[in-house]
C-alpha positions in Angstrom: 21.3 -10.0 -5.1 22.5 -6.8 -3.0 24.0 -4.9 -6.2 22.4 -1.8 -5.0 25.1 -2.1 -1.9 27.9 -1.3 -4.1 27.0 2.3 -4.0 28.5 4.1 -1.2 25.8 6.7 -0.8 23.2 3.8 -0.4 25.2 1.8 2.1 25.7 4.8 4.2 21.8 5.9 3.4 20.8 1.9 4.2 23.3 1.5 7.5 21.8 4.5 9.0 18.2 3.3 8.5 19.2 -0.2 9.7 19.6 1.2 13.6 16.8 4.2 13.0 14.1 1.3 12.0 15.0 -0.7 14.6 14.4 2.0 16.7 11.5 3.0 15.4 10.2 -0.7 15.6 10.7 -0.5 19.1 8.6 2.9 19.8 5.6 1.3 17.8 5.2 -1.6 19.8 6.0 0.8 23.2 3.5 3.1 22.2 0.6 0.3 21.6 1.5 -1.0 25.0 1.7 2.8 26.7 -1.9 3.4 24.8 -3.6 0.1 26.3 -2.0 1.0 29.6 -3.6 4.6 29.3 -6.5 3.7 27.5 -7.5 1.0 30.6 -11.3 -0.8 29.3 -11.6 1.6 26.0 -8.2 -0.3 24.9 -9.3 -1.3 21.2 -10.4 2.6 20.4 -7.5 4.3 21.7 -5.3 2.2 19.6 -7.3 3.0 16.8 -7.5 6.4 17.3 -3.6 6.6 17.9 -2.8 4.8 15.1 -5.4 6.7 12.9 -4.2 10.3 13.8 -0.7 9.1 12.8 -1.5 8.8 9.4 -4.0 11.7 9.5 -1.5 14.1 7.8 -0.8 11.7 4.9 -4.2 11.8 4.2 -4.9 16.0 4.6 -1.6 16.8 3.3 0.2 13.6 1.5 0.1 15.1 -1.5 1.9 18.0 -0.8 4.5 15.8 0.5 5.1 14.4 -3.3 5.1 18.1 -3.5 7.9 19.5 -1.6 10.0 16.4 -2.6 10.5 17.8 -6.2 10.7 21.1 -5.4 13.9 20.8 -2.7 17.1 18.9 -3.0 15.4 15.9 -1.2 18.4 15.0 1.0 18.5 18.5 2.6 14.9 17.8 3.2 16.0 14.4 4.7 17.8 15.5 7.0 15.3 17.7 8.6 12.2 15.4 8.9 15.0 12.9 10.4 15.8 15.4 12.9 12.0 16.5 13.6 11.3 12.6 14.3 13.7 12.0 16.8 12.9 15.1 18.8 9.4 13.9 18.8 10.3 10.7 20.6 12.3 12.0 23.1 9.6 14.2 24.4 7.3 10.9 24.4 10.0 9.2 26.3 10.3 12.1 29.4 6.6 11.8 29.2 6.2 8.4 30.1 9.8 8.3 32.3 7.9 10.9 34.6 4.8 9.1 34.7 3.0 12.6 33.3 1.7 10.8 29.8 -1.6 10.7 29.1 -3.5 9.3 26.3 -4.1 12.9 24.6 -0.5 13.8 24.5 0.2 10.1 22.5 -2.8 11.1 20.4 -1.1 14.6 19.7 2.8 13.3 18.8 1.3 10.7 17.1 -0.2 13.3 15.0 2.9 15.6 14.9 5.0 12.3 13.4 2.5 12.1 11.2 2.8 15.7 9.4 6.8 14.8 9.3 6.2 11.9 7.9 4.2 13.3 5.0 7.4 14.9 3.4 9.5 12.4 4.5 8.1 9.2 2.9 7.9 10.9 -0.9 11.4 12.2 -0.3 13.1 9.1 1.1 11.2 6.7 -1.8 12.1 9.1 -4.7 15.6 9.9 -3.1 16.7 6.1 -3.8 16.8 6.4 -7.6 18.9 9.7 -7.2 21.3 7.0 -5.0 21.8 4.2 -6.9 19.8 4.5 -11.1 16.8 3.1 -12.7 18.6 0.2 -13.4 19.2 -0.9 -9.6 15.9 0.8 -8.6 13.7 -2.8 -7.9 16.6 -4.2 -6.0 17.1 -1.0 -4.0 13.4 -0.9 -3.2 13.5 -4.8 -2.3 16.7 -4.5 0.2 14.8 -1.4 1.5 12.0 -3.5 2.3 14.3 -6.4 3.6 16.1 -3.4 5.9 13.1 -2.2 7.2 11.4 -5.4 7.9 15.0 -7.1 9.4 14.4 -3.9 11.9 11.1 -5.2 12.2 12.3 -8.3 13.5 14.9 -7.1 16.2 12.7 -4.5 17.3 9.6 -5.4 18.4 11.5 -9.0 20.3 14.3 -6.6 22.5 11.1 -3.5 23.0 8.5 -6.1 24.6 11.6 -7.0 26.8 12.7 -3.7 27.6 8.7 -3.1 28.6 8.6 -5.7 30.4 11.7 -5.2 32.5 12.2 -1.3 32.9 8.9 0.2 31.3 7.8 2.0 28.0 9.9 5.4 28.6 13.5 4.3 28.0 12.2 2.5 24.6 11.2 6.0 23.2 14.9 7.4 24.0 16.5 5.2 22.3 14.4 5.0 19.7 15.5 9.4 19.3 19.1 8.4 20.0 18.6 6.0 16.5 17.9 9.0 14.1 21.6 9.9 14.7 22.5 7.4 12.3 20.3 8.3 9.7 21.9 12.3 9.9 25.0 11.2 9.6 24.9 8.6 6.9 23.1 11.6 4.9 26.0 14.4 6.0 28.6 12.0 4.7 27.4 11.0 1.3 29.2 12.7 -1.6 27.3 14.9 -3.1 29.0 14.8 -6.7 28.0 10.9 -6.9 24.3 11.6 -6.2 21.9 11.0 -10.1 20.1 14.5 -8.9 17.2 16.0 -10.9 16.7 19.6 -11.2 14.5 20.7 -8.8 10.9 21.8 -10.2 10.5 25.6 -9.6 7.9 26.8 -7.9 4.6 27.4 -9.7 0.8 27.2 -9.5 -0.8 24.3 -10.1 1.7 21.8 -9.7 -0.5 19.4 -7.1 -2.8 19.4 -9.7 -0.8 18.8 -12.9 0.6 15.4 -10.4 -2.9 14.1 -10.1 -3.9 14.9 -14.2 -0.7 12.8 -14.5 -1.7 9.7 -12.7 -5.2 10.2 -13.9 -4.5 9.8 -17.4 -2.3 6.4 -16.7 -5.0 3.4 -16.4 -1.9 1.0 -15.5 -0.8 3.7 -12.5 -4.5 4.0 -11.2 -5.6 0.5 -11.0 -2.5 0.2 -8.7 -3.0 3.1 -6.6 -6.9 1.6 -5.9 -5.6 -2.0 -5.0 -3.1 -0.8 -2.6 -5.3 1.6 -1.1 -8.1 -1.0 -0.7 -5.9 -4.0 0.9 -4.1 -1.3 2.7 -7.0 0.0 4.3 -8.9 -3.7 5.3 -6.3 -5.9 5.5 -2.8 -4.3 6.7 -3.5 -3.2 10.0 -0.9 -5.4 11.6 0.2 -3.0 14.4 -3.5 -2.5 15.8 -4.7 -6.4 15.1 -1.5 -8.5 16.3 -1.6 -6.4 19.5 -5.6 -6.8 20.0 -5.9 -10.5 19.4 -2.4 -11.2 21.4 -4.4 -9.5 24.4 -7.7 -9.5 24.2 -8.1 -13.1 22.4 -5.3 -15.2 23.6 -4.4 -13.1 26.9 -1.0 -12.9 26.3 1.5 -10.3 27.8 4.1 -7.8 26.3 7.0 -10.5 25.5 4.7 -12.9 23.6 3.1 -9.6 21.3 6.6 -8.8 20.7 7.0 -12.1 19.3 4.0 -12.3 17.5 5.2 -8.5 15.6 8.5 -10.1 15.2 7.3 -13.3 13.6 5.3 -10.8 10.6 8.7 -9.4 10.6 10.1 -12.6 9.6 7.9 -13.3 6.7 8.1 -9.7 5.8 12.0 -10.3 5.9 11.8 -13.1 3.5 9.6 -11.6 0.7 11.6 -8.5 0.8 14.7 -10.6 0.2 13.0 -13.0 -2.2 12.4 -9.7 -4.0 15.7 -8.7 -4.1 16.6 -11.8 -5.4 14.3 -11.4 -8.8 15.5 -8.1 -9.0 13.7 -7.3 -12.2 11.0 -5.1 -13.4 8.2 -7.0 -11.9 4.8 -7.6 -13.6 1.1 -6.9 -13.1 0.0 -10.6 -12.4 2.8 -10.8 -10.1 1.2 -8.1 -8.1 -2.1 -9.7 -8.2 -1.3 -13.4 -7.3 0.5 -11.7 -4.5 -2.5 -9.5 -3.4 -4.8 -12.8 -3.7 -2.7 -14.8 -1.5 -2.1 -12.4 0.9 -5.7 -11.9 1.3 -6.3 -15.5 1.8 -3.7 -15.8 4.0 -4.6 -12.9 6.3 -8.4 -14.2 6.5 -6.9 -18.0 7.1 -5.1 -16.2 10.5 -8.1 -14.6 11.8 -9.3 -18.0 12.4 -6.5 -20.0 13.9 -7.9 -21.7 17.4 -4.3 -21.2 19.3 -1.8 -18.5 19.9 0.9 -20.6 18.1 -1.1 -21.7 15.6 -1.4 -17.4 14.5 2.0 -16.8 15.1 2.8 -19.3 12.6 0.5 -18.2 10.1 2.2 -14.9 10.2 5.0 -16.0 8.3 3.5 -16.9 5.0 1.3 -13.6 5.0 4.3 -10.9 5.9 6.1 -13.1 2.6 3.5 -12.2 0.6 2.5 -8.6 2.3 6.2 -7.7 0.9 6.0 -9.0 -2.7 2.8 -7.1 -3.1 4.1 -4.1 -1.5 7.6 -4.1 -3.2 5.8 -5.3 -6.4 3.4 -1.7 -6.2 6.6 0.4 -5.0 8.4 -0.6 -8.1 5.6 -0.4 -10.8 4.9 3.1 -9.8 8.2 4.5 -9.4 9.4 2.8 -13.0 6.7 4.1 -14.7 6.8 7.5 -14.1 8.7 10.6 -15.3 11.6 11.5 -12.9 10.5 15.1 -12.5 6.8 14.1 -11.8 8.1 10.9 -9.5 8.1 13.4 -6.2 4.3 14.3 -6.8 3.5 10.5 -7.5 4.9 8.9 -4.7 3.5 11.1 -2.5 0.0 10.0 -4.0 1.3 6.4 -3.8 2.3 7.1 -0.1 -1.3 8.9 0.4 -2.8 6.0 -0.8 -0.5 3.4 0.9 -0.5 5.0 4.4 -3.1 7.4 4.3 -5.7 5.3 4.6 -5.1 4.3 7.9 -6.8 7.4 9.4 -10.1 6.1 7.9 -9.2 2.2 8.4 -7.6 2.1 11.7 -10.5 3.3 14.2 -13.0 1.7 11.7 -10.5 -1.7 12.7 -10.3 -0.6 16.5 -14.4 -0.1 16.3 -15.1 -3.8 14.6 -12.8 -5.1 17.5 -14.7 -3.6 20.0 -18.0 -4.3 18.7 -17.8 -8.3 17.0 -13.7 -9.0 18.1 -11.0 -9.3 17.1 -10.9 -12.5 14.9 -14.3 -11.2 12.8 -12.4 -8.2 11.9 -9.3 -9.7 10.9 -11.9 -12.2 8.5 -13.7 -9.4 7.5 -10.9 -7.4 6.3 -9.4 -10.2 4.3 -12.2 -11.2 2.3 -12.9 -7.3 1.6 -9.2 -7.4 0.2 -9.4 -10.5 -1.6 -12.8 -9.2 -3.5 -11.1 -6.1 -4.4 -8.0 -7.6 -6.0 -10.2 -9.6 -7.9 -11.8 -6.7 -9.5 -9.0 -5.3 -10.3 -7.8 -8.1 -12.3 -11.2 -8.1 -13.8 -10.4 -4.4 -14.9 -7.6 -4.8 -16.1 -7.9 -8.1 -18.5 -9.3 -6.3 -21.0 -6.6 -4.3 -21.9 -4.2 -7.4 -21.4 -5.8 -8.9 -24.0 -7.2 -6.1 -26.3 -4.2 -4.7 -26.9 -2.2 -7.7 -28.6 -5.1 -8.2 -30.7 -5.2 -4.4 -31.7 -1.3 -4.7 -32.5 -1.9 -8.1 -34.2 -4.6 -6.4 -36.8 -2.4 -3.4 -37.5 0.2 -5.4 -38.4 -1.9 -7.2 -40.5 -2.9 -4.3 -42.5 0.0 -2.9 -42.9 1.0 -6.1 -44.2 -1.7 -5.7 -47.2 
C-alpha cells in the first residue's frame, strides 16, 4: 500500500509536505475568517473574490507553468516557488498581527500566491515520477493525496482554535515557518537517485505544440472537460463550508474548523483507498466516481442541521478524492515524459484554474438565492456534465472492439 515510501527522495519530498500542508491548511481557513472579518455585510463576495484572484494566474498563465516545468530541472524550481510562498505568508501574518490588513492587501497576496503557484503545481505533479517511476506513479499520486488531505484534517481543527484564542496573525507565521520543511527535504535528496528527463531547450512554439498534443488525444480531452466542469460547480469547498457554517447554521470559527476538517476526513479515506488499488485506474472508475460525488454534494446542500452536513461530508470528500486521484493518474500515464510538464500544467489550469471564473460566480449565488441553492445547483450542473461525458465517450468503448473484432475476422479469410 505505501510502496512509493521506500524511496528515500519521496519520503523526504512527502515528510516535508506533511508539516508545509498542514500549514497551509491552517492559512486557508485563517484567511476566510480574516476576509469575513474585513469584508463585515459584503462577506459572501469578498470570499469569492479572494478565493477567485488566487487562482487567477492559473488561469492567465497555467500554461506556462507546464511550461517552465520542462524546461528547468524541476526541483531547483521547487525550491524557489517553496520559498516565494512562505515569504508571502509572513507578510500576511505582520499584516493582521498589527491590525494594518485590509481586505485589498488579502486580495493582492492572494493573487501573488497565485502566480507561484502556477509553476509550482506542474513542477511538484511531474516531479513525482522523476522520484519514485511509472510503475509506483498511481500510488505516489494516491499517498500524495492521502498527505495533503491528512494535513487537511489537522489543519483546519488546531487554525479555528488558534483563531479563536489568539487571532488570525500567528496562524499565517506559522504557516511561513512550515515551508522550511519542504526546502530541506528538497536540499537533502540525492540527486544521482532522481529518474530525471532532459530538460526541453528552449524554443518557439512549445506552449502550442503542448495543447496540439492534448488536442489530438480524445481520451486526454474528455478528462480535462469533466474535471474542469465539476471543478468549477461543485468543488468549491473552501468558500461553501465556510458560508453555510456562518451564514446558514450561525456557527463560529471552532465548529467551521470542524466542518473543513470533517471533508478532510473523507478526503483522507479515498486518497488512502486509492492507494490501496494502486493500479492504473480506469475510465468508468472515474465516472461512477464523478456521478456520486455529484449526488452526494447536491444531497449536502439540503441537510436541515449542522450535523446532519458535517456528516455528509464524509462520503463526498471519499469520492472527491477517487475522482481527483483517478484524473491525476490517467493524465500523467498517458502522456510522453517530455510533454508531461506542458500537460499538467493544462490539467492544473483546468483543475484549479477555474476557480477565478467559479468562485465569485459561487460567492454571487450565495449572496443572491443562499447558500444551500448554490451548493444544489452546483451539483446537479456536475452530475449532468459527467453524464455527458460518458455519453461521449461510449462510442468509442464500444466501436473499437467491434472494429478490432472485424479486422481480425478478415485477416482470418
Amino acid at each position: 500500500m505505501f510502496r512509493s515510501l521506500r524511496n528515500r527522495n519521496y519520503r523526504l519530498f512527502t515528510g516535508g509536505q506533511v508539516v508545509s500542508n498542514t500549514g497551509t491548511w491552517m492559512q486557508r481557513v485563517a484567511q476566510d475568517w480574516l476576509v469575513l472579518e474585513l469584508a463585515h455585510g459584503n462577506g459572501g463576495s469578498a470570499l469569492g473574490i479572494t478565493t477567485g484572484l488566487q487562482f487567477l494566474p492559473l488561469l492567465l498563465f497555467g500554461l506556462w507553468g507546464g511550461v517552465i516545468a520542462d524546461r528547468y530541472p524541476k526541483r531547483r524550481v521547487l525550491m524557489l516557488t517553496q520559498t516565494a510562498m512562505g515569504v508571502l505568508a509572513l507578510v500576511l501574518g505582520v499584516l493582521a498581527v498589527t491590525g494594518t490588513a485590509q481586505v485589498w492587501h488579502v486580495y493582492v497576496l492572494a493573487f501573488l500566491l497565485g502566480l507561484a503557484t502556477v509553476v509550482d503545481n506542474p513542477t511538484r505533479q511531474s516531479f513525482v515520477v522523476e522520484m519514485v517511476g511509472r510503475e509506483d506513479l498511481p500510488n505516489a499520486i494516491a499517498l500524495n493525496s492521502a498527505t495533503f488531505n491528512g494535513a487537511r484534517l489537522v489543519g483546519p481543527a488546531v487554525a479555528g482554535v488558534l483563531i479563536a484564542a489568539i487571532g488570525t496573525g500567528p496562524v499565517f507565521f506559522v504557516n511561513a515557518a512550515s515551508f522550511a520543511a519542504v526546502l530541506l527535504g528538497l536540499y537533502l535528496m540525492r540527486t544521482g537517485e532522481l529518474r530525471t528527463v532532459d530538460p526541453v531547450a528552449r524554443a518557439k512554439g512549445q506552449l502550442r505544440e503542448g495543447l496540439r498534443y492534448v488536442r489530438g488525444r480524445a481520451d486526454l480531452m474528455l478528462v480535462l472537460v469533466l474535471i474542469g466542469v465539476v471543478s468549477m460547480f461543485a468543488m468549491n469547498f473552501q468558500i461553501t463550508v465556510a458560508l453555510i457554517s456562518r451564514q446558514v447554521f450561525h456557527s463560529g470559527a471552532s465548529t467551521f474548523g470542524l466542518a473543513s476538517t470533517m471533508m478532510a476526513v473523507g478526503a483522507l479515506t479515498g486518497a488512502l483507498l486509492a492507494a490501496r488499488r494502486a493500479t492504473r485506474p480506469r475510465f468508468r472508475v472515474l465516472i461512477g466516481s464523478a456521478l456520486v460525488f455529484s449526488l452526494l454534494v447536491t444531497v449536502g446542500g439540503l441537510m436541515p442541521s449542522y450535523w446532519s452536513y458535517v456528516v455528509s461530508l464524509v462520503p463526498a470528500g471519499i469520492a472527491m478524492m477517487t475522482f481527483t486521484t483517478s484524473a491525476n493518474a490517467i493524465m500523467q500515464l498517458g502522456v510522453e515524459p517530455e510533454m508531461r510538464g506542458r500537460v499538467m500544467g493544462l490539467y492544473m489550469l483546468v483543475f484549479l484554474g477555474t476557480n477565478p471564473l467559479g468562485a465569485p460566480m459561487v460567492g454571487w449565488m450565495s449572496q443572491a438565492f443562499g447558500p444551500r441553492a448554490t451548493v444544489v445547483v452546483g451539483g446537479v450542473v456536475a452530475f449532468a456534465a459527467t453524464v455527458a461525458v460518458a455519453l461521449a465517450a461510449m462510442p468509442r468503448a464500444r466501436i473499437r472492439p467491434t472494429l478490432a473484432r472485424l479486422l481480425a475476422a478478415t485477416a482470418d479469410r
